[in-house]
NULUMLO-254098 format. One line per field, with one value per residue (C-alpha): x, y, z; residue in three letters. Coordinates in steps of 0.1 Angstrom, whole numbers. Each point is the difference from the previous one (the first is absolute). Layout:
<pts>
xx: (X | ...)
yy: (Y | ...)
zz: (Z | ...)
residu: (Ala | ...)
</pts>
This chain:
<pts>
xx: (-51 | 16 | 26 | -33 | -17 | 24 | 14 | -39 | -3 | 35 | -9 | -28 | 13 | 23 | -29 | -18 | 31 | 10 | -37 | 0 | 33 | -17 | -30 | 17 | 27 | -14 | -27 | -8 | -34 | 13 | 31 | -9 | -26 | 26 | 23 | -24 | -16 | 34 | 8 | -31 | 2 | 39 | -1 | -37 | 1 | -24 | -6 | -19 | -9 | -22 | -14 | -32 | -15 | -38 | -5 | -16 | -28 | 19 | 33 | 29 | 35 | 26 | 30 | 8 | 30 | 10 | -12 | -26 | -3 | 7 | -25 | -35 | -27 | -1 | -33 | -19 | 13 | -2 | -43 | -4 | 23 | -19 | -31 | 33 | 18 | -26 | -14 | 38 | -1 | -34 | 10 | 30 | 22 | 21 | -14 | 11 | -10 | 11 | -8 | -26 | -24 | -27 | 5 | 42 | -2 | -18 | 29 | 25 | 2 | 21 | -1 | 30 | -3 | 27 | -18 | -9 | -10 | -4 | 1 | -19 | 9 | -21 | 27 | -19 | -38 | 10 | 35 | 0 | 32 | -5 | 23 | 2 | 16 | 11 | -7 | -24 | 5 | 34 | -24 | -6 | 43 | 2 | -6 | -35 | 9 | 23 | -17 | -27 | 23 | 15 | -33 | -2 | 34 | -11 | -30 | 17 | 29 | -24 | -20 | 38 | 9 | -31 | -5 | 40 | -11 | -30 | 29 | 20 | -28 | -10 | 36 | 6 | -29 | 7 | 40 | 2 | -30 | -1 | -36 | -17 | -27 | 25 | -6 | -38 | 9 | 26 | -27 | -10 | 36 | 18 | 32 | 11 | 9 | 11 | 13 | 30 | 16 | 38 | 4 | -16 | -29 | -34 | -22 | -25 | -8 | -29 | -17 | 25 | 30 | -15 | -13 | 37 | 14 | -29 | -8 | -35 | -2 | 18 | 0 | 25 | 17 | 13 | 18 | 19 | 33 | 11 | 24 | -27 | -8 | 31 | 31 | 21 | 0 | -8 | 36 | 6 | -33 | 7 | 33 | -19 | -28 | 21 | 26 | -20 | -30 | -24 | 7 | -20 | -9 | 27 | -9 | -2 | -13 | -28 | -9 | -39 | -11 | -10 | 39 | -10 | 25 | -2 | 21 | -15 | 12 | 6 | -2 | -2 | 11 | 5 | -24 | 2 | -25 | 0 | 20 | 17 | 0 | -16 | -2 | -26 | 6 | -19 | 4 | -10 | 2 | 25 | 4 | -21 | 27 | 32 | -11 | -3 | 38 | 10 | -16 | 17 | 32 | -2 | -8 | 30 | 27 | -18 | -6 | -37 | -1 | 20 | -2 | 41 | 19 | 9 | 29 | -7 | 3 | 28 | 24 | -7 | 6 | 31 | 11 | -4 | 17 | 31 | 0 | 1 | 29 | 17 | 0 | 10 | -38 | 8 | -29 | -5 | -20 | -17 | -22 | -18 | -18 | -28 | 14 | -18 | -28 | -12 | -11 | -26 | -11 | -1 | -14 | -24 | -9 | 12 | -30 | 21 | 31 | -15 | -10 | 38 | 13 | -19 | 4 | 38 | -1 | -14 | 28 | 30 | -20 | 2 | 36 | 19 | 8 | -23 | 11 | 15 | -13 | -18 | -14 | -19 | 32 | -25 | -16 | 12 | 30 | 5 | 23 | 12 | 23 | 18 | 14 | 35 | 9 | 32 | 6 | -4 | -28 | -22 | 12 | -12 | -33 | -7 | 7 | -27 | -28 | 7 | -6 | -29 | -11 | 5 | -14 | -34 | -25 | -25 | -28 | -17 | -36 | 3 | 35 | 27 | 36 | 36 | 19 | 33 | 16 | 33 | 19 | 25 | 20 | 17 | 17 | -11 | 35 | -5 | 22 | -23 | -35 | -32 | -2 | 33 | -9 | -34 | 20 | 27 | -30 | -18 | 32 | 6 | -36 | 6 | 30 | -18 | -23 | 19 | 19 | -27 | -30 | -9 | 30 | 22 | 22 | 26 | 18 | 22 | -8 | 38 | -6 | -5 | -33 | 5 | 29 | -21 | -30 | 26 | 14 | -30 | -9 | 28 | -9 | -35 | 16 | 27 | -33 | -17 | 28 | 3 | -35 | 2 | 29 | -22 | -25)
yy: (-192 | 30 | 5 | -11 | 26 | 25 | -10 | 4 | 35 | 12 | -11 | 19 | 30 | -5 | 4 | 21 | 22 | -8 | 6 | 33 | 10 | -8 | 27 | 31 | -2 | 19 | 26 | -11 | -27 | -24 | -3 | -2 | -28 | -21 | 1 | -5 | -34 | -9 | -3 | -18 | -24 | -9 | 1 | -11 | -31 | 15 | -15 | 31 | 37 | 27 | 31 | 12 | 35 | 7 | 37 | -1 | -23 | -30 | -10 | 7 | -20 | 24 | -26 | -36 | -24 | -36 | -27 | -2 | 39 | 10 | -3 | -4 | 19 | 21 | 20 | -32 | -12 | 32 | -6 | -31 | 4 | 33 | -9 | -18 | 28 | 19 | -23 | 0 | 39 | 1 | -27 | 21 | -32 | -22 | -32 | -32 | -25 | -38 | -27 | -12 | 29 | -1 | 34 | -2 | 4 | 36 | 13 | -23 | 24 | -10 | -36 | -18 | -34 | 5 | 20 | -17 | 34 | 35 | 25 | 36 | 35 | 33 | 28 | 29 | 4 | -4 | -29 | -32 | -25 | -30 | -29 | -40 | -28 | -35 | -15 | 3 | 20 | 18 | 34 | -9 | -6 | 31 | 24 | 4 | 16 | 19 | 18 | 2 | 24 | 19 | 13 | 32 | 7 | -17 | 25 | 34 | -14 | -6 | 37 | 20 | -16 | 11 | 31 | 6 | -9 | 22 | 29 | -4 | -2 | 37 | 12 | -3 | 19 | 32 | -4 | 34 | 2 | -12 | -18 | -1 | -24 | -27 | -8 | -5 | -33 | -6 | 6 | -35 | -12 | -13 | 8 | 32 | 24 | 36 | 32 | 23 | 26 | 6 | 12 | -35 | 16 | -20 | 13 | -22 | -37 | -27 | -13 | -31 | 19 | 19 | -30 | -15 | 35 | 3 | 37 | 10 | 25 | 7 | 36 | -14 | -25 | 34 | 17 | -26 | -17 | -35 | 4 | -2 | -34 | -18 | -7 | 6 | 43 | 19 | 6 | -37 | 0 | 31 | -20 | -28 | 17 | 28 | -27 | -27 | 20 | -29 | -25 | -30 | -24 | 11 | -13 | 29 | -1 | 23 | 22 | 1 | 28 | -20 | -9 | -34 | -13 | -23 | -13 | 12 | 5 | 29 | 5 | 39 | 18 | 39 | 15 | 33 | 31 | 32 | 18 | -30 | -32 | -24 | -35 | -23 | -38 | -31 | -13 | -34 | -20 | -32 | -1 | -33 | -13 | 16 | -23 | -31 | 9 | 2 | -30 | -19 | 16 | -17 | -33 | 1 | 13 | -25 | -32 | -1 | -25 | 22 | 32 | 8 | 7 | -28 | -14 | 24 | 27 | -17 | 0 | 39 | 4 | -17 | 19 | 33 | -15 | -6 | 36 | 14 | -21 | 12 | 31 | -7 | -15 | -38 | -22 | -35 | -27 | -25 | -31 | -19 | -32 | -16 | -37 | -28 | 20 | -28 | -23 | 27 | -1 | -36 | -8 | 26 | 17 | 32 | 18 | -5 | 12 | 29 | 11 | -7 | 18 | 29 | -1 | -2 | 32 | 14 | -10 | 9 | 35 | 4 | -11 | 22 | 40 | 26 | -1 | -28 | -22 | -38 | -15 | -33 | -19 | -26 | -31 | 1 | 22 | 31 | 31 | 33 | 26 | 17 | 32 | 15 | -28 | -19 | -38 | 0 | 19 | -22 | -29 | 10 | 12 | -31 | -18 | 22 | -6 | -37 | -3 | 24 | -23 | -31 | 13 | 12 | -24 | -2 | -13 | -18 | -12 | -16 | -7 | 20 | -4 | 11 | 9 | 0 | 16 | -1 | 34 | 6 | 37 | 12 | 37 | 24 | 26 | 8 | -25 | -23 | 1 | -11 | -35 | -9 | 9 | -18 | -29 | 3 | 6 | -33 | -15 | 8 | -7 | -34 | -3 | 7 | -22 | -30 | 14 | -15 | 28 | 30 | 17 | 27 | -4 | 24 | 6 | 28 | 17 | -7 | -33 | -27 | -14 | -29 | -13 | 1 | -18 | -27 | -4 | -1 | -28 | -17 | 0 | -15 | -29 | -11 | 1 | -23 | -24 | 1 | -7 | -32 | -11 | -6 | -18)
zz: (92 | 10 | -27 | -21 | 11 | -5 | -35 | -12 | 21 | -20 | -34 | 5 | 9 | -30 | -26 | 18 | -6 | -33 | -10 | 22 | -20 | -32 | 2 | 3 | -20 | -27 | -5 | -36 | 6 | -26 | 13 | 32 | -3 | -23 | 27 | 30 | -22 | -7 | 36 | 10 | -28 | 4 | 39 | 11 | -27 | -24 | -36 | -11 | 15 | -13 | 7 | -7 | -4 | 1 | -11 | -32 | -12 | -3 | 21 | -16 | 7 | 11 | 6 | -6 | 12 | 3 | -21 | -33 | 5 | -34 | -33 | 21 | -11 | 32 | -16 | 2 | 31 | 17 | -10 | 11 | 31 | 9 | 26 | 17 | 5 | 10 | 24 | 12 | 5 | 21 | 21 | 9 | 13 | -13 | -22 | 0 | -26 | -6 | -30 | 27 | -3 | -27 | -6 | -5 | -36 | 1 | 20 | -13 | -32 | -22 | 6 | -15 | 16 | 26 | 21 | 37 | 19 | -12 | 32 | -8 | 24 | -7 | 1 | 10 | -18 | -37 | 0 | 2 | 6 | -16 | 5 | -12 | 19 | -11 | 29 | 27 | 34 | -18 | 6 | 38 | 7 | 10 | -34 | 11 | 31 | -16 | -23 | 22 | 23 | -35 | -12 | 11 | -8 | -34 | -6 | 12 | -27 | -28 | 9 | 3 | -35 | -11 | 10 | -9 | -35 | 1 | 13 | -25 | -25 | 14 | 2 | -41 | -1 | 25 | 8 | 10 | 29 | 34 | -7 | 35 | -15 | 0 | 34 | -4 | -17 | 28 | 35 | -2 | -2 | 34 | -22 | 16 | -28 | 8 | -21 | 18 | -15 | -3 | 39 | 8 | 20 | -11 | -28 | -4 | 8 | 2 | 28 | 3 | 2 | 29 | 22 | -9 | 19 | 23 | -9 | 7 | -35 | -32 | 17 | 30 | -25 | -21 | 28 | 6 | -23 | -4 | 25 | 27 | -10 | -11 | 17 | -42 | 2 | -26 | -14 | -9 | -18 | -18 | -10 | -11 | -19 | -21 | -5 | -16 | -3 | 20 | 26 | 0 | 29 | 26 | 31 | 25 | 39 | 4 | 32 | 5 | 20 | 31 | 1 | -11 | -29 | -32 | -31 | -36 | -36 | -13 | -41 | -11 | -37 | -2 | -25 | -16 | 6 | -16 | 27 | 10 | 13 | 23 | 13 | -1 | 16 | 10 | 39 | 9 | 34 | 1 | 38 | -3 | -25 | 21 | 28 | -23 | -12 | 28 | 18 | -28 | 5 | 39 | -12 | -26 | 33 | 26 | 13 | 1 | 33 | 23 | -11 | -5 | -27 | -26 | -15 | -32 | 30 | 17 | -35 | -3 | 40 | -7 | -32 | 24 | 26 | -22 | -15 | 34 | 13 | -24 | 10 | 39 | 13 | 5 | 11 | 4 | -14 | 24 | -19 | 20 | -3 | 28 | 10 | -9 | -14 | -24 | 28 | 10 | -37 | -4 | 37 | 2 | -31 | -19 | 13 | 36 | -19 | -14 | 36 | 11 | -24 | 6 | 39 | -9 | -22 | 31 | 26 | -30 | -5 | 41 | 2 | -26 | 2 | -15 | -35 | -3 | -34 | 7 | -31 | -6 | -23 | -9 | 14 | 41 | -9 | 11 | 0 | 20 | -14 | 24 | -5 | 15 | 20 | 6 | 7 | 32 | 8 | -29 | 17 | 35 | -22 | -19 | 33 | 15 | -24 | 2 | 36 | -5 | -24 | 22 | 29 | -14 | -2 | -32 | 3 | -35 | 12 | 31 | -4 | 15 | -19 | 10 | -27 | -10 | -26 | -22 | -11 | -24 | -5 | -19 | -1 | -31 | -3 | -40 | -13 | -8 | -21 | 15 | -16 | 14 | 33 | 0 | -7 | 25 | 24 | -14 | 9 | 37 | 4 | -9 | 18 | 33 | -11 | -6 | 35 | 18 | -3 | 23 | -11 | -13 | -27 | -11 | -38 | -5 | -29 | -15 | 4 | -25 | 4 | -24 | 21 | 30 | -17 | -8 | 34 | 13 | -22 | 6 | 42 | -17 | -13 | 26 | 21 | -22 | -8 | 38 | 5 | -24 | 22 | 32 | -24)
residu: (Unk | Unk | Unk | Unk | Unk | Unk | Unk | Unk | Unk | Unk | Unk | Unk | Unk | Unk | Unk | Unk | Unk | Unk | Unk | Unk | Unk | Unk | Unk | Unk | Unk | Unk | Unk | Unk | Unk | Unk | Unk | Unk | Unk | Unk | Unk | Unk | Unk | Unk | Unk | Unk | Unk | Unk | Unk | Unk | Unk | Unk | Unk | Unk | Unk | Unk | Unk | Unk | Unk | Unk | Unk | Unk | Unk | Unk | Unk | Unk | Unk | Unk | Unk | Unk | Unk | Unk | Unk | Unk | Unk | Unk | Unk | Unk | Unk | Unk | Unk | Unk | Unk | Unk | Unk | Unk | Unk | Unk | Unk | Unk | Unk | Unk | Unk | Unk | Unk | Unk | Unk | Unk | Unk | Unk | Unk | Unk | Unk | Unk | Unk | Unk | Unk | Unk | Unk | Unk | Unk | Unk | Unk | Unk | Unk | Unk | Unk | Unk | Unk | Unk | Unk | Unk | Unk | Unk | Unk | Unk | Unk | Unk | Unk | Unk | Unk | Unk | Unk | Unk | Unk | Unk | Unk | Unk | Unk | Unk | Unk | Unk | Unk | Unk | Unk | Unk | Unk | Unk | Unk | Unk | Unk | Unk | Unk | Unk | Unk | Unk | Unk | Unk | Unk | Unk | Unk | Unk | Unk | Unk | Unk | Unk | Unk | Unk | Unk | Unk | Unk | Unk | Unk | Unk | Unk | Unk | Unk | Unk | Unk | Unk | Unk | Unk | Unk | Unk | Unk | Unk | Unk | Unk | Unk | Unk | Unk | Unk | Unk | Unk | Unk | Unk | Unk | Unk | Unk | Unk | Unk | Unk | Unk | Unk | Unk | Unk | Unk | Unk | Unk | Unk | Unk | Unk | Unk | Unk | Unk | Unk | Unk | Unk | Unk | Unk | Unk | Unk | Unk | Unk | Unk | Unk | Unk | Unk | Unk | Unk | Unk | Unk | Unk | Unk | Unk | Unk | Unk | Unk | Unk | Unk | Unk | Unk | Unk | Unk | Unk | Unk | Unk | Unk | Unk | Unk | Unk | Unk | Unk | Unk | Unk | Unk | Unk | Unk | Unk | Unk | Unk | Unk | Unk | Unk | Unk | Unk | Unk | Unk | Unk | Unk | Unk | Unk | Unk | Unk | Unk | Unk | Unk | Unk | Unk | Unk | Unk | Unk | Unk | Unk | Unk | Unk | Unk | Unk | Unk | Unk | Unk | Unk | Unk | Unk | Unk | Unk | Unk | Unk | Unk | Unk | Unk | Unk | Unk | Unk | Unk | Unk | Unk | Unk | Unk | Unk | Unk | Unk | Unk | Unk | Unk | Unk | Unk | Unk | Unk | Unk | Unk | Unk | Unk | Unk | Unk | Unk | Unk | Unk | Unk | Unk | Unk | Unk | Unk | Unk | Unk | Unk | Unk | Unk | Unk | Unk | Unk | Unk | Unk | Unk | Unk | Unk | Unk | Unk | Unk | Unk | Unk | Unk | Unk | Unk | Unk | Unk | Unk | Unk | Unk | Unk | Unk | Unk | Unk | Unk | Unk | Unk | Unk | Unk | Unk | Unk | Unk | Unk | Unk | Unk | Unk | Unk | Unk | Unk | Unk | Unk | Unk | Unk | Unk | Unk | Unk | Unk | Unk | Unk | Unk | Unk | Unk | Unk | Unk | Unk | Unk | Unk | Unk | Unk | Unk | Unk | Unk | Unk | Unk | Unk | Unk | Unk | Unk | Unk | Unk | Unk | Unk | Unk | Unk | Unk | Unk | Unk | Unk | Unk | Unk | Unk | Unk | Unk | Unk | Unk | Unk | Unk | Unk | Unk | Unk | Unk | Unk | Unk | Unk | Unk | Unk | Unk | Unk | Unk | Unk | Unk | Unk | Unk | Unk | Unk | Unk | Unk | Unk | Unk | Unk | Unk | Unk | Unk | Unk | Unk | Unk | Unk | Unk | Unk | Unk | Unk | Unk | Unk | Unk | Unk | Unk | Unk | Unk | Unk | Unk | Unk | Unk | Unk | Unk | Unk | Unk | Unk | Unk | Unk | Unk | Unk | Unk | Unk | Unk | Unk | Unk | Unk | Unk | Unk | Unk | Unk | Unk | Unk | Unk)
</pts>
């Protein structure tokens, strides 16, 4: 149920990502509504996705994707679809409608046959998201929720493209002034926008960009340059903006005045005046977004049970770990597997086991150095990366978390369970790449194991695993044959 749970939780961070991604790539409205439907079609299961505007008389479609999207008379449908949309709008919340209602077919616009569930989300007070399903509850697996969240980031996406258009609209017309009245379409916005000059100090800006600072008044905003706020300085900027002329969406970390901090794009262009030049750019929040990235980013380097790093984390710990010993910083390898661990699964459930193996984590986490690397291999397999160490001193190490481990009790329930535990080392010294010595490792692990359990085992990293796996296999079979003696 857990790794249920958490599967579900990470593909829907996914598209809330991937969607995320999709709305401010571009500033263009077109563009960026082709690629925002494209996303929720392809990734939230869609057969068809529209949007809606209702500015005029009569709605008019301003982007279509997915199936039986192209020839419909979008003029008629857009009439007989319009009390719809507008009961969509003043509800204000997402609608949900299935082939069971009796009013389906008046959202359900166009109809093709296909369609099981049509799902409708005001953007705003004048868009509407409209999306069909094939099959029933496909809005409800976690798209709904989704969009739900993405909305306002939705709107403020739809008004900056907008308003951009309206900009650049004005711009053809009076290229050569600096046109205050711009930002009387922009006060509404929760887009900051803001004008500087060439010396980066603040000429201008809408009431968005200064909640985004936390300055009080355009007054205080203009003695003060975008150093104050952002950690790139004003020289790499300049290098950026004279270079290429613009920058669009670099990700910057912004200052607030309170000393509070937060992740936004940054997309600027240089514009000419009459004694000069100046800078006008668009600044949007994403520190919602940075978080998602980089809860997904845990999720892909660690075991979700325990908490530790994972085997994707262990290969690149190991990678490291051979680039350094090459260059005089030899470390060690320990992999270590819990005895008999199955028994606990099969006697008393893998709840139980999950609880064990997270109890273990703990005692391996309390047993190793400060900086020393323990990551969850995979199933009750574990291992430690030890760095500058010699043969001796792992041995006496692994030794010590072994009777650590034996000695501390876990309790699962009302159970309390000695363990024991089998390690295999192996030395990392350069001369070997990481998936040799995860084999090696795999292979003095299951030398201690067929040893007789709760045990060390040793290979040298000059030695030739293959030869041991064979002995060992041989000492396997003279037991058997041995065994079918006494029978």
């Amino acid at each position: 149920m857990m790794n249920k749970h958490i599967i579900n939780m990470t593909k829907k961070l996914s598209l809330s990502y991937e969607i995320a991604l999709s709305i401010g790539g571009s500033l263009d409205l077109h563009e960026m509504l082709k690629k925002f439907l494209e996303t929720v079609v392809r990734k939230g299961e869609a057969y068809r996705g529209l949007v809606w505007l209702l500015e005029d008389e009569e709605p008019t479609m301003v982007s279509a994707v997915g199936s039986f999207t192209r020839g419909m008379d979008y003029s008629t449908i857009a009439k007989n679809l319009k009390v719809s949309l507008e009961n969509s709008l003043k509800a204000g919340t997402p609608l949900l409608k299935t082939e069971d209602d009796l009013d389906f077919l008046q959202y359900c616009m166009p109809f093709t046959g296909n369609e099981k569930e049509v799902f409708l989300v005001p953007i705003g007070s004048k868009t509407v998201l409209q999306l069909f399903f094939t099959y029933k509850g496909a809005a409800s697996q976690g798209l709904a929720g989704v969009l739900e969240g993405l909305i306002p980031q939705l709107s403020n996406a739809i008004a900056a493209c907008q308003t951009h258009r309206k900009l650049l609209d004005l711009e053809k017309k009076e290229k050569n002034s600096l046109q205050i009245k711009y930002f009387d379409l922009m006060n509404n916005l929760d887009v900051g926008i803001f004008i500087c000059g060439m010396d980066y100090y603040f000429l201008d800006a809408n009431p968005a960009f200064l909640r985004l600072l936390g300055v009080e008044s355009i007054k205080e905003l203009q003695q003060k340059s975008f150093a104050s706020f952002c950690e790139v300085c004003n020289e790499e900027l300049k290098e950026i903006i004279q270079r290429k002329g613009y920058i669009k969406n670099l990700e910057v970390r912004i200052k607030q005045e309170n000393g509070n901090s937060f992740w936004a794009t940054l997309t600027a262009v240089l514009r000419p005046l009459q004694d000069g030049h100046y800078i006008m750019g668009i600044m949007d929040d994403i520190d919602e977004r940075k978080k998602t990235e980089k809860k997904l980013q845990y999720l892909a380097t660690h075991d979700s049970l325990t908490n530790i790093p994972n085997r994707y984390s262990l290969e690149e710990a190991l990678r490291l770990a051979v680039e350094k010993a090459k260059t005089g910083l030899e470390s060690a390898l320990l992999l270590i597997d819990i005895d008999n661990f199955k028994l606990v699964n099969d006697t008393m459930g893998h709840t139980a086991g999950d609880k064990l193996l997270v109890q273990f984590t703990e005692i391996l986490q309390k047993n190793i150095r400060e900086g020393d690397f323990v990551a969850r291999f995979g199933g009750d397999e574990f291992a430690i990366i030890i760095e500058g160490i010699e043969k001796n001193e792992v041995l006496d190490m692994a030794d010590r978390i072994r009777n650590a481990v034996y000695e501390n009790e876990v309790i699962v329930g009302s159970t309390r369970l000695n363990l024991s535990i089998s390690i295999g080392i192996v030395l990392i010294d350069g001369t070997l790449d990481y998936q040799k010595i995860l084999s090696k490792a795999d292979i003095a692990l299951y030398k201690a194991k067929e040893e007789g359990r709760n045990r060390v085992a040793y290979i040298h990293h000059n030695e030739d695993a293959s030869l041991e796996f064979i002995k060992i296999n041989h000492q396997i079979k003279a037991i058997k044959q041995a065994l079918r003696c006494l029978w």
